[in-house]
N, C-alpha and C positions, 0 to 999 in steps of 0.2 A: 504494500500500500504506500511505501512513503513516510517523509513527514507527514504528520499529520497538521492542517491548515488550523485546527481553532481545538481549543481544549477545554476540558471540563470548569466550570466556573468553580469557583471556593465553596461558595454558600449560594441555596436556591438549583435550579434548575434550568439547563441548556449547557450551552457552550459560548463559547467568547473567541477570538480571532484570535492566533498564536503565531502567523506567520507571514510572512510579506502576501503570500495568494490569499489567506483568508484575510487579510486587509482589503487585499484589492478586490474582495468576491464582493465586501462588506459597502466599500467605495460604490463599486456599483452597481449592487440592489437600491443603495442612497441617490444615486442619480438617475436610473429607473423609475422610483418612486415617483419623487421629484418630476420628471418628465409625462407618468401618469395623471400627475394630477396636472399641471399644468396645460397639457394637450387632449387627454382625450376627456371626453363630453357626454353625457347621458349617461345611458343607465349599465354601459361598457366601463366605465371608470372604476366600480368595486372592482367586476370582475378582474381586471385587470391586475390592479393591485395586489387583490388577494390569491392568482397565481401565482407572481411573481416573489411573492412572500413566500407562498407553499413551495417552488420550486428551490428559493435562497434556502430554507430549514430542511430541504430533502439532499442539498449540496451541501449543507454544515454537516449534519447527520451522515455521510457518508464520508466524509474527509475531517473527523473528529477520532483523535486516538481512545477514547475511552467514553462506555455506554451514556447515555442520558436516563439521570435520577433525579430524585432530590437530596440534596448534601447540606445540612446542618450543622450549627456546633454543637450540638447535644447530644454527643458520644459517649 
């Protein structure tokens, strides 16, 4: 697999960017967004968005070195 692009957060649940790709993955889902809402119009505009979010969290989740939980300090 590689480096892995974004790693497990501390505390809470997901993953966080670890590495120059998952910064730039991160960069740009943020300009995507951005250029969603900006450009597209009616009733296409969630959809869109909320691809593009489901496809960034199916690219984190595949390119993350360890599972996604929830991680607490109360060990």
């Amino acid at each position: 697999m590689g480096k892995p692009w974004f790693e497990a957060k501390r505390f809470g649940y997901g993953v966080s960017p670890a590495s120059r790709e998952g910064w730039i993955a991160t960069a740009v889902l943020v300009l995507l967004v951005l250029l969603d809402v900006t450009f597209v119009q009616g009733v296409l505009r969630w959809p869109a968005g909320a691809g593009l979010i489901l496809a960034f969290a199916a690219l984190a989740y595949a390119k993350s070195g360890s599972g996604w939980r929830w991680r607490s300090s109360d060990r």
